[in-house]
C-alpha positions as CSV (number, residue, x, y, z in Angstrom):
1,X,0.0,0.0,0.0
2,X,0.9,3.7,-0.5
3,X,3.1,5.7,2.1
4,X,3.7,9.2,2.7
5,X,6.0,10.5,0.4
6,X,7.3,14.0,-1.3
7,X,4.9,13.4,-4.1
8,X,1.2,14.8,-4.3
9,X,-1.3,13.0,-2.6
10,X,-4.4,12.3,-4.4
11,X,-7.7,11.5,-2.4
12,X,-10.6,10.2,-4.6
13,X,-13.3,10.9,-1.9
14,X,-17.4,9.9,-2.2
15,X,-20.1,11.3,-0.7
16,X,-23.3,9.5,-0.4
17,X,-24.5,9.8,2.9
18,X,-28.0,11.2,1.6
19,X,-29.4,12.8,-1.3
20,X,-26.3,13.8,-3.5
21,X,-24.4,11.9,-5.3
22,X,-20.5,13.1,-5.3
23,X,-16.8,12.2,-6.1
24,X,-14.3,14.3,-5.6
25,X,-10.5,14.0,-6.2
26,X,-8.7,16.4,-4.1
27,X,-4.7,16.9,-4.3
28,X,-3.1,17.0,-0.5
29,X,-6.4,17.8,2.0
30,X,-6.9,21.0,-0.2
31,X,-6.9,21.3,-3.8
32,X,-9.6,20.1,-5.3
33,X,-9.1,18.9,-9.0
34,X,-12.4,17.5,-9.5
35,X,-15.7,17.6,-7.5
36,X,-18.8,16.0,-9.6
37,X,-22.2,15.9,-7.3
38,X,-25.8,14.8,-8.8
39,X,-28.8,16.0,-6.9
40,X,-31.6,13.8,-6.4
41,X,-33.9,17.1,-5.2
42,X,-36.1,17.2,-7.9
43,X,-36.9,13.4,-7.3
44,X,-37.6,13.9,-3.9
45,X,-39.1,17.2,-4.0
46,X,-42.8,15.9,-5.1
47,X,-42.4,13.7,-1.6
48,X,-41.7,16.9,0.0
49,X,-39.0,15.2,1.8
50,X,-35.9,12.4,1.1
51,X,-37.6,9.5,0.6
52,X,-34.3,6.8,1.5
53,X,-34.8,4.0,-0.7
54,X,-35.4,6.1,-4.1
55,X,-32.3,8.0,-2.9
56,X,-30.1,4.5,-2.4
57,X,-31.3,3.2,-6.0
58,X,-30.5,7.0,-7.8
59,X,-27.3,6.0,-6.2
60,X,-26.4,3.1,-7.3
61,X,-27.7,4.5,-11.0
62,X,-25.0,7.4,-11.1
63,X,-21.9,6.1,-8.6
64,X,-19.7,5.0,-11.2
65,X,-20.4,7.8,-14.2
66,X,-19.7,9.8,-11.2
67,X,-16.0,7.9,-10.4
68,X,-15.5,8.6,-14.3
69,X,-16.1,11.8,-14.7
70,X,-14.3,13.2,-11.4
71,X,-11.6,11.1,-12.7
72,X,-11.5,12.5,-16.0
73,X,-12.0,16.1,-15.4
74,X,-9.6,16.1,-12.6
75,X,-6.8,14.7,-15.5
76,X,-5.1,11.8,-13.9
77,X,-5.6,8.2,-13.8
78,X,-6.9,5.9,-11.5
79,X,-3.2,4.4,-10.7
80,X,-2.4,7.7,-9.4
81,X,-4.5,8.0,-6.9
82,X,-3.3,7.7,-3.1
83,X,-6.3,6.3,-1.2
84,X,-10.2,6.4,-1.2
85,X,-12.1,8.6,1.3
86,X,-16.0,7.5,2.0
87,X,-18.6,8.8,4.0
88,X,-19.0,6.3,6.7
89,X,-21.5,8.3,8.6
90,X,-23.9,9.4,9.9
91,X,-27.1,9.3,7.0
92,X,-29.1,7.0,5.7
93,X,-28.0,3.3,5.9
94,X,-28.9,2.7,2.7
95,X,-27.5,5.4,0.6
96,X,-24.4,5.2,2.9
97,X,-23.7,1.6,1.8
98,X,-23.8,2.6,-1.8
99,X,-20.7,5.1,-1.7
100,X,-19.1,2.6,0.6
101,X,-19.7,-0.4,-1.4
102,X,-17.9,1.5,-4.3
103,X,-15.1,2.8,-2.4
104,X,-14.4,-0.9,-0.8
105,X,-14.3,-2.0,-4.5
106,X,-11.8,0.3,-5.5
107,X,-9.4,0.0,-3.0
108,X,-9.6,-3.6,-2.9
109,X,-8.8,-3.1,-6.9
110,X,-6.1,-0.7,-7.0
111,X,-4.4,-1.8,-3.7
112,X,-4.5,1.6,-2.1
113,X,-5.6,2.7,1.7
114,X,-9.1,3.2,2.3
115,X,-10.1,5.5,5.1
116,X,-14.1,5.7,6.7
117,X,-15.1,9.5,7.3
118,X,-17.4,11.2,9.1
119,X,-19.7,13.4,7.4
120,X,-19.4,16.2,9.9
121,X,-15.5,16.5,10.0
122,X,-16.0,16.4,6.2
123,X,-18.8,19.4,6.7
124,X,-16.0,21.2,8.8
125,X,-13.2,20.8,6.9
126,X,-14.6,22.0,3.7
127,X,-13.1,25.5,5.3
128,X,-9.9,24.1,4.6
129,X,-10.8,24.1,0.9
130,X,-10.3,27.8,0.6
131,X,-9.0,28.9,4.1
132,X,-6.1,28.0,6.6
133,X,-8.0,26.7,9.4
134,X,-6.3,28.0,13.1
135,X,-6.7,26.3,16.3
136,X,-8.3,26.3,18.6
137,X,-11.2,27.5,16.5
138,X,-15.1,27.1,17.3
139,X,-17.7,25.1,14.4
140,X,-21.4,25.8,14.3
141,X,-22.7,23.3,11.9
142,X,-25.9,24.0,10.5
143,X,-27.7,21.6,7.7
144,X,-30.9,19.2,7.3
145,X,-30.0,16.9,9.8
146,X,-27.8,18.5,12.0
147,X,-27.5,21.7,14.3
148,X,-24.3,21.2,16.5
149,X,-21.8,24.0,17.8
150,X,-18.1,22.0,17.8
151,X,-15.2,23.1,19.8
152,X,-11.7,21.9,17.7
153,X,-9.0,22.0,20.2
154,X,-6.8,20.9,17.8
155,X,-6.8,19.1,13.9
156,X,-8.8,16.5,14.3
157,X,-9.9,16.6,17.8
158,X,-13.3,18.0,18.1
159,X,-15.6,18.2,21.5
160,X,-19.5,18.3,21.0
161,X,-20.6,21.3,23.4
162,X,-23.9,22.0,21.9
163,X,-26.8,20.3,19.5
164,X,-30.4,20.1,18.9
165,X,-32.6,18.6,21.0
166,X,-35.3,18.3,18.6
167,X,-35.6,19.6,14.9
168,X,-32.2,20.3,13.4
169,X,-32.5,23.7,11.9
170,X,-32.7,22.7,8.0
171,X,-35.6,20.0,9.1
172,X,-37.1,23.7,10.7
173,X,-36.7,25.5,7.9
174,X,-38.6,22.8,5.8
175,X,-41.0,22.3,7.8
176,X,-42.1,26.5,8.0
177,X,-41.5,26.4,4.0
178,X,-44.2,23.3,4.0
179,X,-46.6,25.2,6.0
180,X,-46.5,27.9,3.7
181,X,-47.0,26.0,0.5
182,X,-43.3,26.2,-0.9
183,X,-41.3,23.3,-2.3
184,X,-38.9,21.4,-0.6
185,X,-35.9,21.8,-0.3
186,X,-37.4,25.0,2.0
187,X,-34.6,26.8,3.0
188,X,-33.8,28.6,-0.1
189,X,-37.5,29.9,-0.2
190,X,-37.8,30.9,3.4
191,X,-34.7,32.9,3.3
192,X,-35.7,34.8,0.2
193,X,-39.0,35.3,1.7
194,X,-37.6,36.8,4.9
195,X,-35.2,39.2,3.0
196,X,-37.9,40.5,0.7
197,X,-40.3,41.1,3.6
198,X,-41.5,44.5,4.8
199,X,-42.8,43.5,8.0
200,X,-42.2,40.8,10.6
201,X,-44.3,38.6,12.6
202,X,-42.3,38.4,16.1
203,X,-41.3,34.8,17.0
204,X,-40.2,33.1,19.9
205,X,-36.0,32.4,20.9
206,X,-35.3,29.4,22.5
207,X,-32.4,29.9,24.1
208,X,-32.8,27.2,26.6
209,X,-31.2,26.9,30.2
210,X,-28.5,30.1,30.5
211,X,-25.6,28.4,30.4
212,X,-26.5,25.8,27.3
213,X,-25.3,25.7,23.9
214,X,-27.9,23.5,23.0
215,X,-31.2,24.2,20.5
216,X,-34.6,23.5,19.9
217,X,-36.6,24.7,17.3
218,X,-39.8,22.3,17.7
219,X,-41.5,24.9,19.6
220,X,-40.4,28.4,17.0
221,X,-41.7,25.8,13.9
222,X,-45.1,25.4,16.6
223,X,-45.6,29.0,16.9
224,X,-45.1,29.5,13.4
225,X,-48.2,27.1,12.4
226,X,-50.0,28.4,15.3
227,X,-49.9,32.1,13.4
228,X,-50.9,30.5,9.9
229,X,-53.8,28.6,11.2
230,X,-55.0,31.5,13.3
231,X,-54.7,33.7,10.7
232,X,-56.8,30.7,8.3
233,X,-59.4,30.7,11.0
234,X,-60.2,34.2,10.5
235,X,-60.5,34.1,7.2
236,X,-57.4,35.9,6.3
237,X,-54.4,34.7,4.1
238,X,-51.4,34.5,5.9
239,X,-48.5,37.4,5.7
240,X,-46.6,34.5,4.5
241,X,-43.1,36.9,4.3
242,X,-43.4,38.3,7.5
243,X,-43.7,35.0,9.1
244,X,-40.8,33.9,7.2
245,X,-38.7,37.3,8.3
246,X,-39.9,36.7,12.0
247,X,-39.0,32.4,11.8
248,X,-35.8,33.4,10.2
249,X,-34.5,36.0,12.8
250,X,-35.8,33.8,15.6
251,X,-33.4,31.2,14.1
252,X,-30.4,33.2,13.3
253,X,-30.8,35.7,16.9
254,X,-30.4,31.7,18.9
255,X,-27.5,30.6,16.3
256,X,-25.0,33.4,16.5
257,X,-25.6,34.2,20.0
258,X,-24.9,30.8,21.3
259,X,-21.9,30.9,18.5
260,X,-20.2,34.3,19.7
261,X,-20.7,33.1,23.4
262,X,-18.6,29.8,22.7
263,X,-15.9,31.5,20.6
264,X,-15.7,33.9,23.9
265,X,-15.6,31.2,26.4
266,X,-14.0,28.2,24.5
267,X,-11.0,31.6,23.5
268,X,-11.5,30.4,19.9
269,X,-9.2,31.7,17.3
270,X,-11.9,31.6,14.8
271,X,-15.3,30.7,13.8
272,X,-16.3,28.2,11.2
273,X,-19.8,28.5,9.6
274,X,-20.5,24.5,8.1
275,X,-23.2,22.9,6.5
276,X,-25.9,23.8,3.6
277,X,-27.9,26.3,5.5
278,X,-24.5,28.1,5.8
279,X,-25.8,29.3,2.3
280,X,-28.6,30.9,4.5
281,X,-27.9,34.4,2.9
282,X,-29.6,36.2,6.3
283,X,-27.3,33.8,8.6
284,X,-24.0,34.4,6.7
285,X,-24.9,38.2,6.7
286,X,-25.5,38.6,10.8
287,X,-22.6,36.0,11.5
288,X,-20.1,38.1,9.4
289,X,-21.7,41.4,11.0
290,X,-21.0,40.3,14.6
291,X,-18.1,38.9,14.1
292,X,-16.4,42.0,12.6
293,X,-17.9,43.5,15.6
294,X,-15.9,42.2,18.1
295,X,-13.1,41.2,15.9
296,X,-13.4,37.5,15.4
297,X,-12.4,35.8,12.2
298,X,-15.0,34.1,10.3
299,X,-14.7,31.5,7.9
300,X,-17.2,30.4,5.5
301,X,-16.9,27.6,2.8
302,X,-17.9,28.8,-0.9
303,X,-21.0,27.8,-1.9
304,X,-20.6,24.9,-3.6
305,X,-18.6,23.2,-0.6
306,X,-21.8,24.1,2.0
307,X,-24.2,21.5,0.7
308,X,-23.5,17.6,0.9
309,X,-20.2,17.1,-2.0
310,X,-17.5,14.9,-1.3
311,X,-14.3,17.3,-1.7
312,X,-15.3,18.2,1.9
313,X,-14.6,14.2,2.8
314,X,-11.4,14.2,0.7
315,X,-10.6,17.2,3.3
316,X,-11.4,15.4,6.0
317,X,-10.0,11.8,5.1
318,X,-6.6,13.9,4.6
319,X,-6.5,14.0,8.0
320,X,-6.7,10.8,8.9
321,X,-3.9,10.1,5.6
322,X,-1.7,12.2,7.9
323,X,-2.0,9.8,10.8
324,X,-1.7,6.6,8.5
325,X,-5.2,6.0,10.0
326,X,-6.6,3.5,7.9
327,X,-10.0,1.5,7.6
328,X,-10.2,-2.2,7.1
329,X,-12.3,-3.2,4.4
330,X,-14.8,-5.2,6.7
331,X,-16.2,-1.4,8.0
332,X,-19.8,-0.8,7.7
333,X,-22.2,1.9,7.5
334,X,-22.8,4.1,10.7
335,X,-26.0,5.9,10.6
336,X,-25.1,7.4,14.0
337,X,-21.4,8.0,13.7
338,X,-19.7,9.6,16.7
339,X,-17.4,12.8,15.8
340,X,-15.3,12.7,19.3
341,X,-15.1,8.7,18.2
342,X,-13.6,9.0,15.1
């Protein structure tokens, strides 16, 4: 098998964990050469939701034109590449076994290391795509199935101080868009909504016991159904865009609070925004605002490296490359992965 060496390492990395389908080859943990990704969202989108076996059998349809193509536009050849990076977990079972399935193959094939990753660590080390990540830095990870604030003492060492005790905050933000007749995937609607809206419908914070870095957002998505069916009852149409404005500054008043008070207390060097609804223009906007304000660096992953894509798990499995951390090819999916355990 391969060892470290002076020459470029080159990390063909897959992401399957839910409803994209992605390969990625990324040169030494941050250039990335090549990072293919097929949505399934108009599939799922009539369902309102990810419906997992469609998304394991879409899959299995595009995983290897996938391995082609980030193989061909990245411009080398299979023989050059170091090891194989997979999402290991946590998603859906199913889909999770397809990008594993196909990364067991390969390795097994070309003879090269093959190393499990966690779909978080990938999430927060997409900032090392573009940025030069410092430590010890603060993460607040924000996407469809997870809401968690991550203190990383050091590369690779990462303590959960903080996560949702209910909704995560994309499931939230789906739910709201749902109530208001939008299509899924919500978040994109809800957040245009908000910004175009000329008044606000005033929403509940739950901020929880004072010294918690927890969330919950069951009870702002209750209130916000609570003020459409009132509003039904009477007869009226819902101000649709002012309950959106007044859901989506509940949301991002409870986010960046609880983020700016763990940078203070944790001393973080920085602050790392992960995770698709880091493409939440309104979030991005009051995170970058406060943290100017009292002078903490920010980072934020382009657009493209927010939602699920697997250069973000060829940045994380570099990691573990480092370490000479490697999986043995009788791993298996782990819908519940541990971050402090991997």
């Amino acid at each position: 098998m391969s060892t470290p060496s002076d020459k470029p390492i080159y990390i063909l990395a897959i992401e399957t964990s839910c409803d994209e389908t992605s390969v990625a080859i990324v040169r030494d943990g941050h250039a990335v050469l090549s990072n293919m990704i097929s949505s399934q969202i108009d599939v799922h989108r009539r369902f309102g939701g990810v419906v997992p076996e469609i998304a394991s059998r879409k899959h299995v349809e595009t995983i290897t034109v996938m391995i082609e193509q980030a193989i061909e536009e990245a411009a080398i050849s299979l023989e050059d590449v170091s090891a194989i990076a997979v999402t290991q977990g946590p998603g859906l079972v199913g889909a999770l076994l397809v990008g594993i399935v196909a990364a067991k193959s390969l390795a097994m094939a070309l003879n090269i290391p093959l190393i499990g990753t966690h779909h978080i660590a990938g999430h927060i080390y997409a900032n090392q795509l573009t940025a030069k990540i410092e430590y010890p830095c603060m993460a607040l990870v924000v996407s469809g199935g997870h809401t968690e604030l991550v203190h990383i003492e050091s590369e690779g060492q990462f303590k959960l101080i903080g996560r949702t005790r209910d909704d995560a905050v994309g499931e939230a933000y789906d739910k709201v868009a749902r109530a208001a007749n939008l299509p899924y995937p919500g978040g994109p609607h809800i957040d245009k909504l908000a910004f175009e809206a000329d008044e606000v419908v005033q929403m509940p914070r739950s901020w929880l016991e004072a010294d918690s870095y927890d969330f919950s957002f069951s009870g702002l998505k209750s209130a916000v159904l609570n003020v459409v069916n009132q509003s039904k009852m009477k007869g009226n149409e819902p101000n649709y865009s002012a309950i959106a404005r007044g859901f989506q500054e509940s949301v991002i008043d409870v986010l960046v609070g609880k983020a700016m008070r763990a940078v203070k207390e944790y001393d973080a060097k920085q602050l790392l925004l992960c995770g698709g609804v880091a493409a939440n223009k309104g979030l991005r906007a009051e995170l970058t605002a406060r943290c100017e304000a009292e002078g903490v660096p920010l980072l934020v992953p382009p657009m493209e490296y927010c939602t699920d894509n697997a250069a973000m798990i060829g940045a994380a499995g570099y990691l573990k490359w480092k370490q000479q951390q490697f999986t043995s090819l009788d791993f298996n999916a782990h819908p519940t992965f541990s971050l402090e355990g991997w």
